[in-house]
C-alpha positions, 0 to 999 in steps of 0.5 A: 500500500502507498503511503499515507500522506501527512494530515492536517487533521490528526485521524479520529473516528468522531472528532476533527482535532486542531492540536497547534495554532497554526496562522497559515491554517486559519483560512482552512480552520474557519471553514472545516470549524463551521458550526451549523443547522441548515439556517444559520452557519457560524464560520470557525472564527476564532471568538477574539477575532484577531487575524481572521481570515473572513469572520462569517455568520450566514443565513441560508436564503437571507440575501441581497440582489442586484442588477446585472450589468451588461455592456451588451445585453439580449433577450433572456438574460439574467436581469438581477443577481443574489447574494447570500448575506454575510450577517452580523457577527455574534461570536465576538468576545474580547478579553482584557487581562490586566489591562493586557488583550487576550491575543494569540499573536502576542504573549505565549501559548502554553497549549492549544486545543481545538475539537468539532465533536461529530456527535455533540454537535459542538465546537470547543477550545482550549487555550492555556495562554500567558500574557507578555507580562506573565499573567497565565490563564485557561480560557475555554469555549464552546459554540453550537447552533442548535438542530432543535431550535432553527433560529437559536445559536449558544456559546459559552466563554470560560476564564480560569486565573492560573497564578494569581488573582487578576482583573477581567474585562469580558466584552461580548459582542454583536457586530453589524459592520459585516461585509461579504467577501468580494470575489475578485476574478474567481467566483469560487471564493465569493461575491460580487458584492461591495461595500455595506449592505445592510442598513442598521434600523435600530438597536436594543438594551435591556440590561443583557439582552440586547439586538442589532436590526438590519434591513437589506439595500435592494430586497429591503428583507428585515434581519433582527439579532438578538443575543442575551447572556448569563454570567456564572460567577462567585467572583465580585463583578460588574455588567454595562453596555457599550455603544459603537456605531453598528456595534453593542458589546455587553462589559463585563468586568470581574475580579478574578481569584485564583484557581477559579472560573467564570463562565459567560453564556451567550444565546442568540437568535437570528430571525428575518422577514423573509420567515416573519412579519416584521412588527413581530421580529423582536417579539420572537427573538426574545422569546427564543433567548428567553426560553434558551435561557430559562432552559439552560445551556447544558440542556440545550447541548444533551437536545443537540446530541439526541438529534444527532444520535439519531441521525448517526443511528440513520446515517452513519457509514462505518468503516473499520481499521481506517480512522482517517477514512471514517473520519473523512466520511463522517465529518461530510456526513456531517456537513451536508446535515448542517448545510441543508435546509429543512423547511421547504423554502431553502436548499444547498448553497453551493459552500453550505454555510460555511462561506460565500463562494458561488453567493450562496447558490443553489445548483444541480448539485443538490438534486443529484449529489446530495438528496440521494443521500437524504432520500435514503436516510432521512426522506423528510429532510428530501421531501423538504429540497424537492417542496422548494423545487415546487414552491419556485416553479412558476418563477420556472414557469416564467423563465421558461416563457423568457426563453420562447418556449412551453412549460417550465425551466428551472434555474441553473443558480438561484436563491429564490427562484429567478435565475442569475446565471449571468453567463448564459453558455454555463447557466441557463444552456444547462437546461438538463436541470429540468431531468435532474429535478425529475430524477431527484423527485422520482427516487424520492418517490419510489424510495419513500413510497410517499404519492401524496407530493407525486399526486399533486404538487409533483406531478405539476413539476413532471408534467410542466418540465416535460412540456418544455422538452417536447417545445424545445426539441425537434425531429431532424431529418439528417438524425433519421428523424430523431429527436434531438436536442441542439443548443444546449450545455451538459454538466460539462462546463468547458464544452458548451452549447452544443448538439445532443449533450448525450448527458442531456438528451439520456436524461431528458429521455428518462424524463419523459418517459416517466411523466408519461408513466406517471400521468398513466397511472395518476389516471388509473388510480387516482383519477380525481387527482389527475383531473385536477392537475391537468385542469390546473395545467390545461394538460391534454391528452395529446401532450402526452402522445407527444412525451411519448413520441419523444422519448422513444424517437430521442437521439443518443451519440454514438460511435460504432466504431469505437464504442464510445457515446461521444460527450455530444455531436461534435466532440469527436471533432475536437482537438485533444488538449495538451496537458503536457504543453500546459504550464501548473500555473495555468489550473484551473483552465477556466481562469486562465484561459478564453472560455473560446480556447477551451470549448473548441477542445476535447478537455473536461471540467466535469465527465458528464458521461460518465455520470450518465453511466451511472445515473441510467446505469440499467441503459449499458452493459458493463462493457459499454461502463468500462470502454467510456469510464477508460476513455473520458478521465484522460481528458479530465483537466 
């Protein structure tokens, strides 16, 4: 066996282990450290924030849009963008030691230990520091954000007085001064947007609760952060308020005897209009930090291992006499829990909740990589990403007409259901997002055996995207009168707007074939259901001859002579890209070279037949798998 490459993390089957501060590794630490439910995600960001790389707090769905502005524009294109908000930051606590600041970048740190807990839930640190005047102390935190309470985030701050008695100052923050991290020339990393983007509406202090309310510049939502805070002490200690622009810190300032611990609990709440009436934002803020509190922060975290005892009892994957593989597993496990959301309005972002990268956008991903998963375990939770596809259909219903055609046509990126891909080859030409919804909803379907979704609300979605299909495509003469479909962009992203996109063309077959499935049994069994959706819809008769038509007549690329399924109808006429000839420097391809150069070659950023083989594995033999699985990663850039 090869031998392992060095870790990061040191291998542990339920933790994810930061055993030495290393300020190289900060950018890396405050994404794998990220804490979250599917609603808020709280960036591992260090609590004195000194030499943060992005302080990050997000909310899935909470976003900020733009107009997009070309130079030269053309019917369809994307008219707005949407950014996922960088929120205000409640995780702030500054530290004062003798009037020395508690910081990682000065003084001297005895020890260090920082730990994601897969099955609690938690995030915790430990530091043993002394200050440059030599004053030593213990301080240990601990943050969640609670899988029970969606709207609830808890952290807990602790100093201990190793020599000596000292004087605290704890400054508990909530910080409204957030911007989002602008993206430069790579998408991957953040937004576009610039600037201040929330409005600060007012501020709030009642003794230790206070709140910062924020309205969004263009979509005008209402954001309300509330955070209340209970000190445990048998230390002498006063608390007050300070106010900066944009900014409350609740003081605390404590005389610390030797040996003993005070310990700050931190309960926060984020609530918007996005969910709420705007007039009872407050009102609920308050009531969840009251009720957290009343509950008790040691509670709340035994609520946060039940919930994820029963999701490892669903979902765990285990494997024996590899730590670091289960470790790996169970920690994207993990992540894909806290990135989803649960309530039927959200889904993925493209970074979960643990940055910006791609604004905070849903894609394709979440149909084909990541509710399968859900689906298996917790069907609920799929049940949730495929009403979100529902609740955005007529927006699909209205793209659709923007690009002259029938039906629906979902949105390749997008937040709230419009589409704001503004490169149109690599966005809205992927029109194969209509297949993977399907392909998404039909698994649910049959895995769950759940038809209640598939005998209304489902059924909308089958029927509107399968009309799109049979207007889209057409029957070429030259294809011995197949249906074909031109102009469009598979998974693919260096191969664009091209001919028969096999990927697309095997999937919007499977499509069509079980809209024509579905209709047919709606109407045998659940006639009274099938007479409604098709009242609703103007569904005919004569529309499902015509999915059927379609399917069985659909163009498929292939090469009899080599046995391959070319990507789509001109890749054979490509030139193979040279990797020898491409310096390191140049990766990614897509940063350093025209989308022009690199689309008139056979070079791939994703095999998208490859994914087709395994997507309608039943439509090959094992051969054809083989063949084409050797072929395309060779061209894989």
């Amino acid at each position: 066996m090869a031998d392992r490459p060095s870790f990061a993390y040191p291998p542990d089957e339920w933790e994810i282990i930061e055993s030495d501060f290393r300020r190289d590794m900060l950018p890396r630490n405050e994404s794998i450290f990220t804490v979250g439910n599917g609603y808020i995600g709280l960036r591992g960001n260090l609590e004195e924030r000194r030499g943060s790389y992005h302080d990050g707090t997000y909310l899935n769905g909470f976003y900020d849009s733009n107009p997009i502005v070309y130079t030269e524009i053309a019917t369809g294109y994307a008219r707005n963008s949407q950014t996922m908000l960088n929120v205000t930051d409640g995780k702030e606590f500054r530290l004062w030691v003798n009037n020395e600041p508690f910081d990682l970048w000065t003084g001297t740190i005895l020890d260090y230990r920082r730990v994601l807990d897969l099955r609690r839930g938690v995030l915790t640190r430990e530091v043993v520091w002394r200050s440059p005047a030599g004053k030593s102390i213990a301080v240990r935190s601990m943050r969640a954000v609670s899988f029970t309470r969606r709207h609830l985030a808890l952290i807990s701050y602790s100093v201990e007085s190793l020599n000596g008695e000292a004087s605290l100052v704890l400054k508990s923050g909530l910080d409204g001064n957030m911007r989002n991290q602008e993206s430069g020339k790579d998408p991957r990393v953040g937004s576009a947007l610039k600037g201040q983007i929330l409005k600060p509406r007012g501020w709030i202090v009642e003794g230790s609760f206070v709140a910062l309310k924020h309205e969004t510049r263009n979509t005008h939502f209402i954001l309300l952060c509330a955070a209340d805070h209970h000190l445990h002490t048998s230390c002498p200690f006063t608390m007050e308020t300070e106010l900066e622009p944009n900014h409350i810190s609740v003081v605390y300032r404590i005389k610390l005897k030797e040996k003993e611990e005070i310990r700050l609990f931190k309960y926060l709440a984020y609530h918007t209009s996005r969910d709420h009436d705007p007039d009872e934002l407050i009102a609920l803020a308050r009531q969840e930090v009251s009720a957290a509190r009343e509950k008790g922060f040691e509670s709340l975290l035994s609520d946060q291992k039940h919930f994820l005892m029963c999701f490892w009892e669903k979902s765990d994957i285990r494997i024996e006499g590899d730590p670091a593989v289960q470790q790996s597993l169970r920690f994207n496990l993990f992540h894909l829990l806290q990135s989803t959301g649960r309530d039927g309005r959200t889904g993925i972002a493209a970074k979960g909740l643990t940055g910006e990268g791609y604004e905070g956008h849903y894609f394709w991903d979440t149909e084909i990589y990541v509710l399968p998963f859900f689906i298996y375990t917790d069907p609920e939770i799929g049940r949730k990403l495929i009403e979100f596809r529902y609740g955005i259909l007529d927006k699909a219903r209205e793209r659709a007409s923007e690009m002259s055609q029938k039906g629906a046509l979902f949105p390749w990126r997008t937040i709230d259901g419009e589409e704001c891909s503004a490169y149109y080859p690599a966005g809205t030409a992927q029109y194969h997002i209509n297949a993977d919804i399907v392909y998404a909803m039909r698994k649910y379907t049959e895995v769950s055996g759940d038809l209640d979704f598939l005998r209304r609300d489902g059924a909308e979605v089958l029927f509107e995207t399968a009309r799109f299909w049979v207007d889209f495509g057409d029957y070429i003469p030259k294809k011995a009168g197949r249906f074909c479909l031109n102009g469009v962009t598979g998974p693919d992203e260096y191969t664009a707007i091209v001919n028969n996109n096999t990927y697309t063309n095997l999937m919007a077959r499977d499509h069509l074939e079980y809209a024509v499935k579905t209709a047919k049994m709606l109407k045998q069994k659940y006639p009274d259901d099938f007479a409604e959706v098709s009242e609703r819809i103007s569904l005919t008769e004569e529309e499902i001859l015509a999915w059927e038509k379609a399917a069985s007549g659909m163009y498929i690329p292939f090469d009899s002579h080599s046995g391959i399924y070319p990507q789509d109808d001109s890749f054979f006429d490509k030139a193979v890209w040279s990797f020898e000839k491409t310096p390191e420097k140049c990766y990614p391809l897509l940063l350093h070279y025209h989308p022009l150069v690199i689309y008139r070659h056979q070079v791939l950023k994703q095999p998208d037949l490859v994914l087709a083989l395994f997507l309608q594995g039943n439509r090959f033999t094992a051969a054809d798998k083989k063949r084409n699985f050797d072929y395309f990663p060779e061209r894989l850039a």
